[in-house]
C-alpha positions as CSV (number, residue, x, y, z in Angstrom):
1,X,150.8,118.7,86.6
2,X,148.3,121.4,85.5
3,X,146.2,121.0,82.5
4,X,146.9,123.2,80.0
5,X,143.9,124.2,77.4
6,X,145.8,125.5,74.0
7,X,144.3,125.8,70.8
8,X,145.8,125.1,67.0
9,X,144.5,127.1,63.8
10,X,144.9,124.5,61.2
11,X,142.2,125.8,58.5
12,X,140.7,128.8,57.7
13,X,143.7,131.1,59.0
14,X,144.0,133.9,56.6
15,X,141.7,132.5,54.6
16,X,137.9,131.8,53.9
17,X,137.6,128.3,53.7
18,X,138.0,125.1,55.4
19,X,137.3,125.5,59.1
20,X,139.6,123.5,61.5
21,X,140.5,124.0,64.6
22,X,142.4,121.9,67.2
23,X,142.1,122.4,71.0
24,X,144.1,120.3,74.0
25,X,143.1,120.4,77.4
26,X,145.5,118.1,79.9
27,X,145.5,114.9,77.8
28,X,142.5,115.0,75.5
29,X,142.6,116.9,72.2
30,X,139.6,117.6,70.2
31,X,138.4,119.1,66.7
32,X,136.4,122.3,66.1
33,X,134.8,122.3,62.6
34,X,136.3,119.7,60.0
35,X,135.7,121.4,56.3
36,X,136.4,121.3,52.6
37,X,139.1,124.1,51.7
38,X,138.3,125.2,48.6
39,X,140.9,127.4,46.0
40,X,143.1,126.2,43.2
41,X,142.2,122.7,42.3
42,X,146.2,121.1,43.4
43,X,146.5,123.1,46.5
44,X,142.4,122.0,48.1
45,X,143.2,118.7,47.0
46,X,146.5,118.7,48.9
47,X,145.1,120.4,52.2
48,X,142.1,118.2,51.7
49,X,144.0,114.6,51.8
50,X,145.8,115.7,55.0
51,X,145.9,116.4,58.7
52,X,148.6,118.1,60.9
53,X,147.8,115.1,63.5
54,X,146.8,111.7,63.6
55,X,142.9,111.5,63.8
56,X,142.7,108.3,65.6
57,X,144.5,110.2,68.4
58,X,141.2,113.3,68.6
59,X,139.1,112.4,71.6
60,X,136.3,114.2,70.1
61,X,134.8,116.6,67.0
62,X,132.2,119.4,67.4
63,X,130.8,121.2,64.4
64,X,129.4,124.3,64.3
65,X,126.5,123.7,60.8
66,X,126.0,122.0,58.3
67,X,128.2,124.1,55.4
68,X,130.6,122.3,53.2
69,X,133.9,124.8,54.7
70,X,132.8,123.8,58.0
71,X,131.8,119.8,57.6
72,X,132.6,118.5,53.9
73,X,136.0,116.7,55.2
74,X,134.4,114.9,58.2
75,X,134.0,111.4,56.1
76,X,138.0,111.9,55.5
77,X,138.6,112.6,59.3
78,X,136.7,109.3,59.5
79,X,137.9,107.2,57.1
80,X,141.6,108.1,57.9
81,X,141.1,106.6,61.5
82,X,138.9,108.9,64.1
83,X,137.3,106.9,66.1
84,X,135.2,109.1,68.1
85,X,131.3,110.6,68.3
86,X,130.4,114.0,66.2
87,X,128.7,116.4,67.6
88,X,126.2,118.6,66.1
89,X,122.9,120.6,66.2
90,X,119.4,118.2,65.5
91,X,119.0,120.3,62.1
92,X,123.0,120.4,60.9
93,X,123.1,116.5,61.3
94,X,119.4,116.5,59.1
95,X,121.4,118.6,56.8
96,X,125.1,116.5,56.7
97,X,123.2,113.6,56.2
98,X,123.0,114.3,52.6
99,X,124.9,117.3,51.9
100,X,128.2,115.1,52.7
101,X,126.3,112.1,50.4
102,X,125.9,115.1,47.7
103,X,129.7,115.9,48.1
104,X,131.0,112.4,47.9
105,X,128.4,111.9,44.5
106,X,129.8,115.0,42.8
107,X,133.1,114.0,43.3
108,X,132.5,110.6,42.1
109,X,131.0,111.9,39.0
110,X,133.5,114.9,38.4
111,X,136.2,111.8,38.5
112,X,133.9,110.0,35.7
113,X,133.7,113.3,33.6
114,X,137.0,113.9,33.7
115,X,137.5,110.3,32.5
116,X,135.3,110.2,30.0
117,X,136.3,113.3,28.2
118,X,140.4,113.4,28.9
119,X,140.7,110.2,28.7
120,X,144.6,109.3,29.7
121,X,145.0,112.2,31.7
122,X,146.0,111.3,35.2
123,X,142.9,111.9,37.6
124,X,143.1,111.8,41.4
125,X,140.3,109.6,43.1
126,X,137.5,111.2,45.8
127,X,138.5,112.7,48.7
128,X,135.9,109.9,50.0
129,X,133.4,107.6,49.4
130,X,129.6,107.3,50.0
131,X,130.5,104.4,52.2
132,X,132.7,106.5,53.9
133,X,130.0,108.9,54.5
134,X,127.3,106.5,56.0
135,X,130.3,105.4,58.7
136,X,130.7,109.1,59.3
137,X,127.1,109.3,59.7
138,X,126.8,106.4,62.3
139,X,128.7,108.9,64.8
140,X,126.7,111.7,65.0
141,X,125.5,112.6,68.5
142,X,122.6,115.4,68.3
143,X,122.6,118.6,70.8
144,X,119.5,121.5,71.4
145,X,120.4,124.6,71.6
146,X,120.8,125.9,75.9
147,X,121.2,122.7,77.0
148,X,124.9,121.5,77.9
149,X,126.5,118.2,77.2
150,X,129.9,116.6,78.4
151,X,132.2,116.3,75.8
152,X,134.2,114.4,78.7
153,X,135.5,115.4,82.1
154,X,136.4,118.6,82.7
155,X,135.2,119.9,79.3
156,X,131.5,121.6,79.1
157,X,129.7,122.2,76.0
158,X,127.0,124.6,75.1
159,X,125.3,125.4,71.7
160,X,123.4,128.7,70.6
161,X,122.0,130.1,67.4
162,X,123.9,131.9,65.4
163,X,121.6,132.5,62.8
164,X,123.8,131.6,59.8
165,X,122.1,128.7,58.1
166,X,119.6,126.5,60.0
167,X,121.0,124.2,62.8
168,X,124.0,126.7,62.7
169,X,125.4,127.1,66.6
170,X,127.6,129.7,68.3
171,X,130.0,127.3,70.7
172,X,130.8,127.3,73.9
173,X,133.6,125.6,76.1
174,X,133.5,125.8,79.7
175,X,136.6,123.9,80.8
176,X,136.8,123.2,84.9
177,X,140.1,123.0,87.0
178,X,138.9,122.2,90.2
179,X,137.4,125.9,91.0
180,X,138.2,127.5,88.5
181,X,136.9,127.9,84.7
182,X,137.6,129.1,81.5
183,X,135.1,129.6,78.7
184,X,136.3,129.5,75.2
185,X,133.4,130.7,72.6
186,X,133.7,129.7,68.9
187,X,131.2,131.8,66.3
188,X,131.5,129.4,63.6
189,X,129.6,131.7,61.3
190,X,128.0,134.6,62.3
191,X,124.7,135.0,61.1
192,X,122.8,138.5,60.5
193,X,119.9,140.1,62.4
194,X,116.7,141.1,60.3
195,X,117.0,138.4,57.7
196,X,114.2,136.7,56.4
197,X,113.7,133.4,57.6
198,X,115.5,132.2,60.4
199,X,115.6,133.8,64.0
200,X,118.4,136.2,64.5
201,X,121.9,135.6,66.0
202,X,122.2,135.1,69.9
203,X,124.3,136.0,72.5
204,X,126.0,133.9,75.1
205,X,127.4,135.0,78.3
206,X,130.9,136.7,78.3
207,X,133.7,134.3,77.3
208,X,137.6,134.7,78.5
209,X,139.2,134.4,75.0
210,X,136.6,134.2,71.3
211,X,137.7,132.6,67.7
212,X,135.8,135.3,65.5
213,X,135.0,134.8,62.1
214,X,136.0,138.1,59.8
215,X,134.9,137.1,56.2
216,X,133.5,141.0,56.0
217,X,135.6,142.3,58.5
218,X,136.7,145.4,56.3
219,X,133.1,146.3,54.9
220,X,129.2,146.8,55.0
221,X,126.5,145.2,53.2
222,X,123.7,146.8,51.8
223,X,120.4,147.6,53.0
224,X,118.0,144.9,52.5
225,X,115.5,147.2,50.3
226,X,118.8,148.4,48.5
227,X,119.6,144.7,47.5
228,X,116.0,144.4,46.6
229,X,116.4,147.2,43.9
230,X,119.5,145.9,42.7
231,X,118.2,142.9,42.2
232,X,114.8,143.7,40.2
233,X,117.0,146.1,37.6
234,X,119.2,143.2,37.0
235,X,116.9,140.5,36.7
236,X,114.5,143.6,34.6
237,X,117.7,144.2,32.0
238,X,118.7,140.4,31.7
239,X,115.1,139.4,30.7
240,X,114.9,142.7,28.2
241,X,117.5,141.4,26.0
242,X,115.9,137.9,26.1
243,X,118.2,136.2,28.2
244,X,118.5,133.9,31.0
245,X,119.4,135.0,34.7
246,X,122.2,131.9,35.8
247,X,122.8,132.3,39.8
248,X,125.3,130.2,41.7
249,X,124.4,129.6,45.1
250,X,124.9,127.7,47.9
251,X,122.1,124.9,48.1
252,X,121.5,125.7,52.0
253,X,120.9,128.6,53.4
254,X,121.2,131.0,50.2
255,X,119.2,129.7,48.0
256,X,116.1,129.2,50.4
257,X,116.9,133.2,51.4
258,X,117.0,133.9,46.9
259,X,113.9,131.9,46.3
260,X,111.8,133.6,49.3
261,X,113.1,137.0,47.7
262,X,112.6,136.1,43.7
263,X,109.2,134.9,45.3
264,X,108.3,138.0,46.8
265,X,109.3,140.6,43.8
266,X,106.9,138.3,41.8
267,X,104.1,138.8,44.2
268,X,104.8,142.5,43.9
269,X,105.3,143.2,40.6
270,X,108.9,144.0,40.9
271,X,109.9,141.8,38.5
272,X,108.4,140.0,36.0
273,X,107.0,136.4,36.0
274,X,108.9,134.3,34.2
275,X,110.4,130.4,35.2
276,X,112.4,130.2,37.7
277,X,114.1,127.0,38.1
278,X,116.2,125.9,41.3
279,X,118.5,123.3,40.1
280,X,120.1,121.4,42.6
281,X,119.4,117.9,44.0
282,X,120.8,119.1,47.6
283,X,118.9,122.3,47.5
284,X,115.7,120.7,47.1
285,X,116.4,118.5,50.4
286,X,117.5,121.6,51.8
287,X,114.3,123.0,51.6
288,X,112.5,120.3,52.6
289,X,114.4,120.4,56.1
290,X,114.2,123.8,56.3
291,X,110.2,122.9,56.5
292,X,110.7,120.0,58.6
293,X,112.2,123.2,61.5
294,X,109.9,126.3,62.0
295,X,111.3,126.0,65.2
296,X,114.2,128.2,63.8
297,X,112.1,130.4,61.8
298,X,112.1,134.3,62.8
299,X,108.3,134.8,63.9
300,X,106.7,136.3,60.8
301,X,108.2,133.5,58.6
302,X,106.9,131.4,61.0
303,X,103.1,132.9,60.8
304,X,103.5,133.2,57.0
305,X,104.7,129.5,56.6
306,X,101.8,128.3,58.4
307,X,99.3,130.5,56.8
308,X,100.4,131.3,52.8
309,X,100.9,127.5,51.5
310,X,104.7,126.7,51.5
311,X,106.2,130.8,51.4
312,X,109.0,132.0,51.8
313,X,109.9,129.3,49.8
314,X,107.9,129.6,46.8
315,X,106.4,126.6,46.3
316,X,104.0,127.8,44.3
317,X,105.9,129.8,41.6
318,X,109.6,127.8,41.8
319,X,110.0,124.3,39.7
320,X,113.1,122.5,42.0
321,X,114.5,120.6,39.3
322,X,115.7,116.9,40.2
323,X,116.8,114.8,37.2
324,X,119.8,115.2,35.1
325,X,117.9,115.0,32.7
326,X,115.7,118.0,33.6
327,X,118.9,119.7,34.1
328,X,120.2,119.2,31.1
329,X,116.9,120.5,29.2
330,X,116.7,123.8,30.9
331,X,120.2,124.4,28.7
332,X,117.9,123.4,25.6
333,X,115.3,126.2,26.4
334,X,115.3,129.5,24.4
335,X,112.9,131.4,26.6
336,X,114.2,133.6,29.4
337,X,114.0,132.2,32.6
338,X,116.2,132.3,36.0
339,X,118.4,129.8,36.7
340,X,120.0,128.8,40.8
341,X,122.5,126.4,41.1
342,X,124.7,124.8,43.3
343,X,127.6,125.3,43.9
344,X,127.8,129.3,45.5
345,X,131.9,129.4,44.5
346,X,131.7,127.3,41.0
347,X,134.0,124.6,42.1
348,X,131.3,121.7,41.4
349,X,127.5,121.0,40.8
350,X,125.4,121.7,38.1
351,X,126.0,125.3,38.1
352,X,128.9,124.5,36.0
353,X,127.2,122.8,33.4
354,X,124.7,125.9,33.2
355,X,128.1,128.5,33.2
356,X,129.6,126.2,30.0
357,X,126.8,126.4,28.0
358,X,125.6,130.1,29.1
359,X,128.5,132.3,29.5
360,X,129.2,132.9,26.3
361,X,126.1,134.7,25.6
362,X,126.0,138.3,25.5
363,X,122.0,138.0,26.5
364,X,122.8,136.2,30.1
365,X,123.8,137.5,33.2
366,X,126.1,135.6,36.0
367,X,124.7,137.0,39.1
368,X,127.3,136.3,42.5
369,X,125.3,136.3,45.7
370,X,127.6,135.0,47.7
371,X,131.6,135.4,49.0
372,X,133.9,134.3,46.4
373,X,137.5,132.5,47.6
374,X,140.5,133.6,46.3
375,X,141.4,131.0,44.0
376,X,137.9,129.3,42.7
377,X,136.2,129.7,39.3
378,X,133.6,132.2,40.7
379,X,136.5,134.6,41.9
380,X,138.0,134.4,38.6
381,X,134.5,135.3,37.5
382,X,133.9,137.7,40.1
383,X,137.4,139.6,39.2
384,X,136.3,139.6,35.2
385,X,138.4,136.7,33.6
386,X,137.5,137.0,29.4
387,X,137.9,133.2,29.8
388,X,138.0,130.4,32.3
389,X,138.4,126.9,32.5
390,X,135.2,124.5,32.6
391,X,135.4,120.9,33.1
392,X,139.5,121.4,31.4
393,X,138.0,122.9,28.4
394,X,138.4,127.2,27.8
395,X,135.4,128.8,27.7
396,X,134.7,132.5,26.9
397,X,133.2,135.1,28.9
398,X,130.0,136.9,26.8
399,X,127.7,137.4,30.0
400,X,127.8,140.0,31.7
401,X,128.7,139.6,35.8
402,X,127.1,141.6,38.6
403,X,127.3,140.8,42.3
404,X,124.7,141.7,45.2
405,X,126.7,141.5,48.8
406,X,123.4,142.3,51.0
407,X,122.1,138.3,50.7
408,X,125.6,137.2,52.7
409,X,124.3,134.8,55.6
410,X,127.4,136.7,57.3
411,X,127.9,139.1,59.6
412,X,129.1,142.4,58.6
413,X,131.9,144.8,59.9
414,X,129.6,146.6,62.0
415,X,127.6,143.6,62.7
416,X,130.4,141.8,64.4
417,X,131.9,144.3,66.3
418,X,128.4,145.0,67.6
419,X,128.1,141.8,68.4
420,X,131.0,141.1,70.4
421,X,130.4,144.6,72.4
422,X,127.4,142.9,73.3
423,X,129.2,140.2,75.2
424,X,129.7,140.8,78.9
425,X,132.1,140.9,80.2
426,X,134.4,141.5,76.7
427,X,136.5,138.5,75.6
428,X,140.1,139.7,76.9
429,X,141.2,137.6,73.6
430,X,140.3,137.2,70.3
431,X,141.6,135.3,67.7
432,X,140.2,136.1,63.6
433,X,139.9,133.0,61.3
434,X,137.7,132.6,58.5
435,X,138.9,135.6,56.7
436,X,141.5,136.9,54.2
437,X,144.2,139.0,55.9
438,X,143.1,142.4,54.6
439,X,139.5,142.4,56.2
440,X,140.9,140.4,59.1
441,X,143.2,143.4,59.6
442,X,140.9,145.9,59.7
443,X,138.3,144.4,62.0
444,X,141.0,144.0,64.3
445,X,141.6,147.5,64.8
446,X,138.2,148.1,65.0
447,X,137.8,145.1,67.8
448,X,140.6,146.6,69.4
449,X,139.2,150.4,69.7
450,X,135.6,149.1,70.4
451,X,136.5,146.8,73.3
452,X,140.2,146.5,74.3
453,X,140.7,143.5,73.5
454,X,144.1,141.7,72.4
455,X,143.7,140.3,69.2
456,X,145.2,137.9,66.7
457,X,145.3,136.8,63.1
458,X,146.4,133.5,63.8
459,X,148.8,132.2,61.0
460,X,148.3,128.5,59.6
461,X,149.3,125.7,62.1
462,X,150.3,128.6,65.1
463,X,149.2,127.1,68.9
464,X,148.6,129.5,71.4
465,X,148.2,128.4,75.1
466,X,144.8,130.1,76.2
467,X,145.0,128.7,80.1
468,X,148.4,127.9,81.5
């Protein structure tokens, strides 16, 4: 009988969040991507707790980084029975190994807050357990970039850099029957040229059928010096009025991007020099790895890490906090100052302890640097809610909200579609996850003007056969 090689779009279909995507090929199934869904609290804990399949019956998991929507649920995978290796980059398993630690910590202590201050109110347990995570841990099998691994017979695996976060990889499958082949490429996340830091997104050869991410699928982003200027007058009129700049962000990838950029406005004079605090446990790791790889690093971050002491990163000018305790002083402090916190969509970390005590003040500014899901706190935010829920208890909206697009670690509309022109030959199929319908849509038609392809907007749990 011929082998057939079909994929399944069970996460991340029509929506933003939590990346998984199940492929078959003859007898052996495997996972692409295992994340956290994140939205309304009863629905992510729902999809989070379950899996369309039996996981002791995968043959194998590949991830594409090191981002919570993309790897936060591997320690469930685990602990409900996969037996198998997980494969990753060298720098996303650095990064798992205690970003999923971080995840399992917060959810521990979420549980405990909610315990200690509702107390009788039913309260779900974690998703999973540190022990769970040093088991998931014990599986990981490490790739470099260009050089091909078996994930077993017949199925060919090769990673590239997609510039997203560091360790992030562009996939792709080369399955064999007997003469022939198929390759299947997966972006994961598309990353952006011209960004500071890291190097910018790849290519790989052409691919027969593509699973395309299309977060910004319906827009642009803003020039970088156009951000930059946004930025200054917001940070310029917060400070005025004597209050304090609070930022939610995620701990890899945007945060190191935000502190090389407050960094550099300080240098300059664009803004001026007051504390800025990065508060976040995992960020600070984050950053140290980041150090730990100038391999990834574009070539003038390179030269300028090795020359100026520490930049981008700001070493010099940027207090990471660590302790609670620390954390729980900066809300103590009357001086203005600039906050970063973890998480980037307000659904955990210590950015919500910073958004209880400092959104009602008129003085402070919530600044969103990231996408925002439909259905998390920073949406509600984002879509100005006079009054949202922190930790179960109401709390009113005083701060003003802005929102700067141009520091998105993803690809934009035009960014995409350039990017897949630049694949040869053209993918004959391609298939739009990670995404909300309406900019999925629209970067559909545009894929299908630009390069003729036949394209899809995969609907939650829908199989297609891509080699019969």
């Amino acid at each position: 009988m011929t082998s057939r090689l079909a994929i399944a779009f069970q996460g991340a279909a029509r929506t933003v969040t939590g990346s998984r995507h199940r492929m078959s090929f003859g007898d052996r199934s495997w996972l692409f991507d295992c994340g956290l869904y994140q939205g309304h609290r009863e629905e992510a804990d729902r999809i989070n707790r379950s899996f369309a399949f039996e996981p002791a019956e995968l043959d194998g998991v590949v991830i594409s980084h090191a981002h919570l929507d993309h790897s936060g649920n591997l320690p469930t995978l685990v602990a409900q029975g996969y037996p198998g290796q997980i494969h990753v980059t060298t720098a996303t398993g650095e990064l798992c190994s205690f970003m999923l630690a971080d995840s399992a910590f917060l959810q521990e202590r979420d549980v405990s807050h909610l315990h200690r201050h509702h107390p009788g109110k039913p309260v779900r347990p974690p998703l999973y357990t540190p022990a769970d995570v040093e088991q998931t841990l014990t599986r990981f099998q490490a790739h470099e970039y260009h050089r091909p691994w078996e994930l077993f017979e017949g199925v060919q695996v090769q990673y590239y850099d997609a510039g997203h976060i560091l360790g992030s990889a562009l996939t792709v499958f080369e399955v064999a029957r007997g003469a022939e082949r198929f390759r299947l490429g997966m972006s994961g996340d598309l990353g952006r040229p011209r960004r500071r830091i890291l190097r910018d997104p790849e290519s790989f050869p052409g691919v027969d059928a593509l699973v395309l991410e299309s977060t910004y699928g319906d827009r642009l982003h803003s020039p970088s010096a156009d951000t930059e200027k946004r930025l200054s007058e917001i940070v310029k009129r917060t400070l005025e009025r004597g209050g304090r700049m609070l930022v939610p962000a995620f701990a890899v990838g945007r945060t190191q991007e935000l502190a090389a950029t407050l960094h550099d406005l300080t240098e300059r004079g664009a803004i001026p020099s007051v504390p800025i605090f990065v508060d976040s446990p995992l960020a600070r790791e984050a950053t140290a790895a980041y150090t730990r790889h100038p391999e990834c690093f574009d070539a003038e971050t390179a030269v300028a890490f090795r020359e100026r002491h520490g930049e981008p990163f700001g070493f010099a000018r940027l207090r990471y906090v660590a302790s609670p305790e620390e954390s729980r002083a900066l809300n103590d402090r009357r001086d203005p100052c600039i906050i970063v916190a973890a998480s980037g969509m307000c659904e955990g970390g210590r950015i919500l302890h910073h958004l209880r005590h400092g959104l009602p003040d008129p003085r402070n500014t919530v600044l969103f640097v990231g996408f925002q899901a439909e259905g998390t706190l920073g949406r509600r935010l984002r879509d100005g809610a006079e009054s949202v829920n922190i930790f179960g208890d109401p709390v009113k909206r005083g701060a003003d909200v802005a929102a700067l697009d141009g520091f998105s670690a993803h690809a934009d509309q035009a960014e995409l579609v350039g990017w897949v022109r630049a694949l040869k030959p053209a993918p004959r199929r391609v298939f739009l996850v990670h995404g909300e319908p309406g900019p999925a849509e629209v970067l559909a038609g545009r894929l299908r003007e630009a390069v003729g392809a036949e394209v899809h907007l995969p609907a939650l749990g829908e199989e297609f056969a891509l080699w019969n």
